[in-house]
C-alpha positions in Angstrom: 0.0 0.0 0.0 1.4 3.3 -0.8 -0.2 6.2 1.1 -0.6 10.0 0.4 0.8 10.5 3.5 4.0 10.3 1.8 5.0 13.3 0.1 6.9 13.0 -2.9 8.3 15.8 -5.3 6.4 18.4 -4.0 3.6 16.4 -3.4 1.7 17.0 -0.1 -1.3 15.9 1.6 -4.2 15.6 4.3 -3.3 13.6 7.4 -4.8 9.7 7.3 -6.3 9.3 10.6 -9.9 7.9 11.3 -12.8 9.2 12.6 -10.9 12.5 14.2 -12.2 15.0 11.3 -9.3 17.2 9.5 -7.3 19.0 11.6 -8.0 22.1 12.8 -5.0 24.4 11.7 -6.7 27.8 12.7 -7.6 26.4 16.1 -4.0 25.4 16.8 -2.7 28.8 15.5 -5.2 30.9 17.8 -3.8 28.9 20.5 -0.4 29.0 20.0 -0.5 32.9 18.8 -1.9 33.2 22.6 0.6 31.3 24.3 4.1 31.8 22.9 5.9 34.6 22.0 5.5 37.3 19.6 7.3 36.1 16.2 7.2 32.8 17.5 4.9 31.5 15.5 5.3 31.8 11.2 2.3 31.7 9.0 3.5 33.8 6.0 3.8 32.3 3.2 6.7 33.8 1.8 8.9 32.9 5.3 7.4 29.1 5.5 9.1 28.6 1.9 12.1 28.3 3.8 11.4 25.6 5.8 9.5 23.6 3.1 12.3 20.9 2.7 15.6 19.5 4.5 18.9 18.5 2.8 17.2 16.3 0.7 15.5 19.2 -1.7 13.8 16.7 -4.0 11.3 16.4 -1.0 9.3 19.8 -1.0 6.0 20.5 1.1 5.6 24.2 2.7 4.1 23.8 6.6 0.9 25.2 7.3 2.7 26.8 10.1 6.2 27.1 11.8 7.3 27.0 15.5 10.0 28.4 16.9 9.9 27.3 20.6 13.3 28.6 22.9 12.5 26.5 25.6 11.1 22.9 26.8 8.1 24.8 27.5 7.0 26.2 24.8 7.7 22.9 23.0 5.0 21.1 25.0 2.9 24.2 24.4 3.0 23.6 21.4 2.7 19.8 20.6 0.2 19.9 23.3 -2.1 22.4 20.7 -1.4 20.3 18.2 -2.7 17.2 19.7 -6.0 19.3 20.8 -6.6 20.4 17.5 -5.8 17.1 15.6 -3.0 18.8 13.6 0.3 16.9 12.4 3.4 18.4 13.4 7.2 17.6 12.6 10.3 18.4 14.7 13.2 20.0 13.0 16.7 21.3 13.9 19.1 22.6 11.5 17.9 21.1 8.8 20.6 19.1 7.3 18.9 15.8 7.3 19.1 13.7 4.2 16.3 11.4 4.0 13.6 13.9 3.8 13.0 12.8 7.9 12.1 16.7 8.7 9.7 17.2 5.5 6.4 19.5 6.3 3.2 18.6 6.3 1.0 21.4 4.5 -1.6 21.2 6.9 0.4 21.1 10.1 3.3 22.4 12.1 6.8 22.3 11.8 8.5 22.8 15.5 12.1 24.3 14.6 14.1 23.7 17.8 17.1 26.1 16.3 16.3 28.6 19.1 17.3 26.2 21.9 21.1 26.5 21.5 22.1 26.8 25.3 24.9 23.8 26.4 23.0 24.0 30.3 25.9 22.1 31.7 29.5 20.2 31.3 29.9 17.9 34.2 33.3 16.9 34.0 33.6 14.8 37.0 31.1 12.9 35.4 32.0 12.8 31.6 29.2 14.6 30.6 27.4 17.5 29.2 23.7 18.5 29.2 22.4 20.4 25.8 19.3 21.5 24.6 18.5 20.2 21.1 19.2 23.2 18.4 23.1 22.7 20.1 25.6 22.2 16.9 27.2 19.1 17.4 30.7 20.5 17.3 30.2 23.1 19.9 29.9 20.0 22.3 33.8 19.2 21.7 34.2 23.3 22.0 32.9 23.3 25.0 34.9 19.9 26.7 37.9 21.0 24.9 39.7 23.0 27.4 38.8 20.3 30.2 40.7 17.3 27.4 37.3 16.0 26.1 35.4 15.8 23.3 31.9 14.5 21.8 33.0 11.8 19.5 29.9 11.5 16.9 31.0 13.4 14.2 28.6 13.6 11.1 30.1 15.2 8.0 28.3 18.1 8.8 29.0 18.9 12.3 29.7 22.2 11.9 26.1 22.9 10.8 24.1 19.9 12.1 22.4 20.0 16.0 22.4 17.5 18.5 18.7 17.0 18.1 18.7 15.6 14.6 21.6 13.6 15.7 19.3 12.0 17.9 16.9 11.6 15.7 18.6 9.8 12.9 20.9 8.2 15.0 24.2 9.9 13.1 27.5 8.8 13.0 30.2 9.8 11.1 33.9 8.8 10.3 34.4 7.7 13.5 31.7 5.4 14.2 33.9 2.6 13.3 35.4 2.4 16.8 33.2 5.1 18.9 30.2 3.9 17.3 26.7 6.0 16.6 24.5 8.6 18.8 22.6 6.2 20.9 26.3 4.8 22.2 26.6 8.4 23.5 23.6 9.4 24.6 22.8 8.8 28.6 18.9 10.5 29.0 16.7 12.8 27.4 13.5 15.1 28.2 11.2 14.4 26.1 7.4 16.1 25.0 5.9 12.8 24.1 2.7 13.0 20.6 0.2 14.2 24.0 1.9 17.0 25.0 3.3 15.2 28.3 7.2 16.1 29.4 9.0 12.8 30.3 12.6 11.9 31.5 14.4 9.2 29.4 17.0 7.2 30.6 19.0 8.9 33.9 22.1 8.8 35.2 23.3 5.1 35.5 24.9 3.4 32.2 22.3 0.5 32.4 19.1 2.2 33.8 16.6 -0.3 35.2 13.2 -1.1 32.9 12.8 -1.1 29.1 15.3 0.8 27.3 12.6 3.5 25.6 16.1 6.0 25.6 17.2 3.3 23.2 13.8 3.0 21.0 14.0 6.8 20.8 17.3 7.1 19.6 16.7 6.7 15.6 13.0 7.1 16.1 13.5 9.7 13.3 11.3 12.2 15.1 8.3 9.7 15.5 7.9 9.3 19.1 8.3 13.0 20.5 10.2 15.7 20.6 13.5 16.1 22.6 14.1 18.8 24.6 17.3 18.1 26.3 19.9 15.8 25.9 22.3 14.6 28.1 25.5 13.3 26.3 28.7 10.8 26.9 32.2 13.2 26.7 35.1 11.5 26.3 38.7 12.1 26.9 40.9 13.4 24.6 43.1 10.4 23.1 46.8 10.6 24.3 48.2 10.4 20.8 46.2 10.6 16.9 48.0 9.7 13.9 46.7 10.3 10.3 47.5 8.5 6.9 46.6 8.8 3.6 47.0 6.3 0.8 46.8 6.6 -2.9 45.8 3.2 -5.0 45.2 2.7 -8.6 41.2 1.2 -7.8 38.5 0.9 -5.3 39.5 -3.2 -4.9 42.9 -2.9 -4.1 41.6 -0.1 -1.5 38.6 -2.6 -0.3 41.2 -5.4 -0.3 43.3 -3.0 2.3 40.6 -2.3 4.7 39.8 -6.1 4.7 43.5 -6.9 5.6 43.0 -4.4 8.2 41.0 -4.7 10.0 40.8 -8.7 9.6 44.4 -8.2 11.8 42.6 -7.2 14.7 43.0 -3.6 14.3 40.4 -1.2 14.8 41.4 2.9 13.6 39.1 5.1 15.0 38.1 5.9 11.4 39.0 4.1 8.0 37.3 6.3 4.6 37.4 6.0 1.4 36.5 7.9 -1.8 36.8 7.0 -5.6 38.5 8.5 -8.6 35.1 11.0 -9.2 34.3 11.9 -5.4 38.4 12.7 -5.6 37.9 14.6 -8.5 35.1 16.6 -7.1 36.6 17.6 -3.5 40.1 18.9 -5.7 38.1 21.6 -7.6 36.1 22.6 -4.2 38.9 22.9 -1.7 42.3 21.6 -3.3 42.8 18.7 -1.3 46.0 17.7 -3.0 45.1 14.3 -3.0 47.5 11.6 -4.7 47.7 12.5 -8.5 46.3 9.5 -11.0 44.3 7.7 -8.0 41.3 5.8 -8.5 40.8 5.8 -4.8 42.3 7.1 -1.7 42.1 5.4 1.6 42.3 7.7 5.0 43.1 5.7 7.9 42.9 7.6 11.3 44.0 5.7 14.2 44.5 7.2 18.3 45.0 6.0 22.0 47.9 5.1 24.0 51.1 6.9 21.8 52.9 3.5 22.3 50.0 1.4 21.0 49.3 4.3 18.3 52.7 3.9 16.6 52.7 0.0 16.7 49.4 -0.1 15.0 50.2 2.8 12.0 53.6 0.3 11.5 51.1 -2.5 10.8 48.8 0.1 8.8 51.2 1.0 6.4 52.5 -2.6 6.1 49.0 -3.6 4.7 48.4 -0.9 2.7 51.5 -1.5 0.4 51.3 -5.2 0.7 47.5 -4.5 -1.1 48.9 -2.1 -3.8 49.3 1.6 -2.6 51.4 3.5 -4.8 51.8 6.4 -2.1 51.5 6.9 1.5 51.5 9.9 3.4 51.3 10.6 7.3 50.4 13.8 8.5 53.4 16.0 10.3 51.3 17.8 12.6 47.5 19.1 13.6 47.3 21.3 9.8 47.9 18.3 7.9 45.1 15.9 9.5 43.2 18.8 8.5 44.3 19.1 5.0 43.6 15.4 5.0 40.3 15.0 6.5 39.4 18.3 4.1 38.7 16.7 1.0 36.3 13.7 2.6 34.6 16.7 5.0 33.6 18.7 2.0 33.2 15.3 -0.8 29.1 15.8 -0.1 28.7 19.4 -0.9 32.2 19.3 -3.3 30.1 16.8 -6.0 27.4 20.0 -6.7 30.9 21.0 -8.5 30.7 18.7 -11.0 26.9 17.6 -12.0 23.9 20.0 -11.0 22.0 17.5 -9.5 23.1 14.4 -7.4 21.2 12.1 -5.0 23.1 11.8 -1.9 22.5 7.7 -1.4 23.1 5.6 2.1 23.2 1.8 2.4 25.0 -0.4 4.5 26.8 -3.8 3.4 29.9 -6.7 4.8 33.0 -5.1 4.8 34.2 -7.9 2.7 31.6 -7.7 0.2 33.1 -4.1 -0.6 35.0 -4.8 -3.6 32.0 -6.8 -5.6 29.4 -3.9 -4.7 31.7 -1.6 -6.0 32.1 -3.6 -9.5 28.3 -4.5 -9.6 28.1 -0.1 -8.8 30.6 0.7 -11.1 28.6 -1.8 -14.1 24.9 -0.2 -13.2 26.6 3.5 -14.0 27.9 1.9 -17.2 25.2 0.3 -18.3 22.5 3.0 -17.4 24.7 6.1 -18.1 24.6 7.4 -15.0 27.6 8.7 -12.9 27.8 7.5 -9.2 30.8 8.7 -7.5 32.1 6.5 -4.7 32.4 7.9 -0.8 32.1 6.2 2.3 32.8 4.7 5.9 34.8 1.7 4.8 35.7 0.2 8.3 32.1 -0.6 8.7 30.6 -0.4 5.4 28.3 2.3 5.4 28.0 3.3 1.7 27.3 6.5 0.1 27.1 6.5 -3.8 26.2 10.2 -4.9 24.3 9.5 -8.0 24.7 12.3 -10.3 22.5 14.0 -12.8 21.0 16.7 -14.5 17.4 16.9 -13.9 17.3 19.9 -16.9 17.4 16.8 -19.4 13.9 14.6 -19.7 14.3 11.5 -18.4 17.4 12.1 -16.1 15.6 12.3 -12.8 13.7 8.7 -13.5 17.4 7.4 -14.1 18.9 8.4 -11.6 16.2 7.4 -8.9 16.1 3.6 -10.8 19.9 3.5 -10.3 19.7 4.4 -6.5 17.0 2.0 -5.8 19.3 -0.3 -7.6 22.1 0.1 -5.0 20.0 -0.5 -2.2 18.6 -3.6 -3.4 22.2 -4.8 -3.7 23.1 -3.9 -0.4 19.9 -5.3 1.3 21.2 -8.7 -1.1 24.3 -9.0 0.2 22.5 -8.6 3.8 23.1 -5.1 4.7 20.5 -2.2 5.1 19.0 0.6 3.3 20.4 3.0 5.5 23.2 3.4 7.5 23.0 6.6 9.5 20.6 9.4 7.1 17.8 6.9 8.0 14.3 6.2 6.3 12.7 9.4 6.2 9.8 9.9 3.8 12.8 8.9 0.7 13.3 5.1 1.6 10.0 4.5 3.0 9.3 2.4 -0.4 12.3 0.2 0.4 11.1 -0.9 3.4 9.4 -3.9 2.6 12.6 -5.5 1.2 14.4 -5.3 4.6 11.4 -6.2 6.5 7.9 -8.7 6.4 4.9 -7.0 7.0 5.0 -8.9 10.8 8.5 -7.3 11.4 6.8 -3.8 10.3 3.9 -4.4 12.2 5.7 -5.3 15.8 7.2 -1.7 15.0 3.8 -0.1 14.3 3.3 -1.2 17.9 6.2 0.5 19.9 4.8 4.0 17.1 1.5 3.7 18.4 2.6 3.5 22.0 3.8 6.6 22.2 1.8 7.9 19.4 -1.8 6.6 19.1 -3.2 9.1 17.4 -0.4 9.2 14.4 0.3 13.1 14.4 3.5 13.0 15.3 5.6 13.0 12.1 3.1 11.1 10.3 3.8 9.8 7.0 7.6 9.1 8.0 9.8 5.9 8.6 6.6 3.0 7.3 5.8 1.9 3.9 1.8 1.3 4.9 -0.9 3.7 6.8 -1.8 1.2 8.9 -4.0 3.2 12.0 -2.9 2.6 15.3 -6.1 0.9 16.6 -5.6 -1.9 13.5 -4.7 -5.2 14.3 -1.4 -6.0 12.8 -1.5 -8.7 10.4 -3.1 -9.6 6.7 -5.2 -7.5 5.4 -8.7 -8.8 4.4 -10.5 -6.7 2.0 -9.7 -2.8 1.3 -8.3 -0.2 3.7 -10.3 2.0 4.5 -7.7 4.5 4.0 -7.9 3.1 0.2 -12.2 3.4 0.0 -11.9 6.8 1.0 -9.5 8.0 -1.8 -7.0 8.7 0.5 -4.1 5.9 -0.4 -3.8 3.3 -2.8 -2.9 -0.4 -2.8 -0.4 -2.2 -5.0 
């Protein structure tokens, strides 16, 4: 079943929930307009067309109405209107999300937490800090820094992206491999659950007694409520951090190196690698000064102990030659990492450099199955005469194939979304996932049904509707069905109501 509640290409909608009537947007803006502050609340058209997509701009739908709440209060304020007047809302932060996760609804509200930048507290003695959800992720490390800490998730875009949307997709970054995601960071949250209710999350014990809802919110991609404080894992600044780059003539050789690697027991805090057109793209953007003539670089970041450090880079380098690197180069000091880390930072935003459009693609496969995916990658752009350029967490296999093309030429668009799904269906064969870290969104909702059965999507429907029973909290988002919350999971017998009322359609 594919439902309307899925916006796509500037599609949008009215919400599919039963018997509760359409929402009543002009109720819900009276209230708010009486309860928050003045400019707090957006109706203009002209200033909601900024809001009307996240980093995913394929994915357009202008809210009915934006929030801007600067505290925890004014948050349940205003999810508690919402539920009162039937009215869908989302949760947003900086808006840098990639899977269309913080999309509008035209006939609800958008709750922007970007206002709620304060970091309330950093609790050394304890290893931790306290941040509302609009915090940028890399002011968290600014802030530890002159103690010796840091916040170790580290999305590409940390310098723009906030802690909240972390959160909510569950980011990573290059140095998941050994520090792993968000939720292995996060200790408790506040939370303004679909009702308008404020509830604590987690506390301060590593393994807090009861089910682990912390855990189930973590990734919930702004499903279950919206986080109002977060209360994160700092760690200490490693004694010793040594950089290398390494230059081969193809992706296998380079697939075959991470495999040696890390099949010797080591684990590098980070091990990336990028192709000969994701290259190609981040030297005309910043200059990277990459190895000339490579079809792919590898850049292999290892810290700790200083001892243990320099034993392990030996090793590094050992296995690097061994599987065919032509050139090798260690960064000197802090300005070199940087140069380094530079080009794979910017290789996202570096690609607009050389197509117009690209789709910024996330799957997840076996380390060892790297080398075939990248052949059976590199034939679907040959035969389908689409570009996909080649940048990604190695260590762990999180793939992302930036399919480019230029949606000025008929037809383009079509081919480049047929050779993206393509890629995900050969990561979910060779048992990965469809998404590694941008999660589901309102983009892969489609793709769900390959990972999962319809039981496995159901027993999830369950934990939604727990904390959502009304489905107006991000509706539309993470499920490939509009199943209703008071539904019995299971087969269908005869048509959805959903379907009889025009409102979806089955397939």
């Amino acid at each position: 079943m594919s439902t309307t509640d899925i916006p796509r290409h500037g599609e949008t909608t009215s919400p599919s929930r039963e018997g509760t009537g359409p929402p009543d947007v002009e109720g819900c803006v009276t209230r708010l307009r009486a309860s928050l502050p003045e400019g707090a609340v957006i109706t203009d058209r002209q200033q909601l067309r900024a809001y009307e997509c996240d980093g995913l701009s394929s994915h357009r739908s202008v809210p009915a109405v934006v929030v801007l709440p600067e505290d925890a209060e004014q948050v349940a304020t205003t999810v508690s209107a919402c539920s009162e007047h039937g009215v869908p809302f989302v949760a947003r932060g900086s808006g840098t999300g990639l899977s269309a996760g913080a999309l509008p609804r035209s006939d609800g509200v958008l709750v922007v937490t970007s206002r709620m930048r304060r970091i309330l507290e950093v609790d050394i003695d304890n290893e931790r800090a306290v941040v509302e959800p609009g915090v940028i992720n890399l002011d968290v490390t600014k802030a530890a820094a002159p103690y010796g800490y840091y916040f170790a998730p580290d999305p590409s875009s940390q310098q723009v992206c906030s802690v909240g949307g972390n959160v909510a997709e569950n980011s990573g970054g290059a140095h998941c491999l050994k520090y792993g995601f968000t939720t292995n960071h996060v200790l408790s949250m506040t939370v303004v659950t679909p009702d308008g209710a404020t509830v604590e999350l987690g506390g301060p014990a590593r393994d807090a007694p009861g089910y682990d809802l912390l855990g189930a919110f973590v990734g919930s991609e702004g499903t279950l409520g919206v986080v109002t404080s977060i209360t994160v894992r700092l760690l200490r600044q490693p004694e010793k951090v040594r950089t290398l780059l390494a230059g081969f003539s193809s992706t296998d050789e380079a697939g075959e190196a991470v495999s040696a690697i890390i099949a010797a027991g080591v684990t590098p805090a980070a091990i990336e690698m990028m192709d000969e057109l994701s290259i190609a793209a981040a030297e005309q953007a910043v200059r990277c000064g990459y190895p000339e003539g490579a079809g792919a670089v590898l850049i292999v970041e290892l810290d700790g102990p200083e001892a243990e450090v320099e034993h392990t880079f030996t090793e590094v380098r050992r296995y690097c030659t061994e599987r065919g690197a032509f050139e090798i180069r260690s960064a000197a000091d802090e300005a070199e990492r940087a140069l380094i880390w530079k080009g794979r930072k910017s290789a996202f935003a570096a690609v607009g450099r050389i197509s117009p459009d690209y789709i910024v693609q996330d799957g997840v496969i076996p380390r060892t199955a790297l080398p075939e995916v990248l052949r059976r990658i590199a034939e679907l752009s040959a035969r389908s005469g689409v570009r996909v350029a080649n940048v990604f967490h190695a260590g762990d296999g999180n793939l992302h194939p930036l399919v480019l093309f230029d949606s000025s030429v008929p037809g383009a668009s079509e081919r480049a979304e047929e050779v993206s799904g393509a890629i995900l269906d050969l990561c979910v064969e060779h048992g990965g996932s469809i998404t590694g870290e941008h999660g589901v969104g309102a983009d892969k909702v489609r793709y769900m049904g390959r990972m999962f059965t319809p039981q496995d999507l159901d027993t999830m429907q369950y934990v939604r509707c727990a904390f959502d029973p009304v489905g107006v909290c991000n509706p539309g988002k993470v499920f490939p069905t509009p199943r209703l919350c008071g539904e019995v999971p299971g087969p269908r017998r005869g048509a959805h109501p959903l379907a009889e009322a025009g409102l979806a359609d089955e397939f």
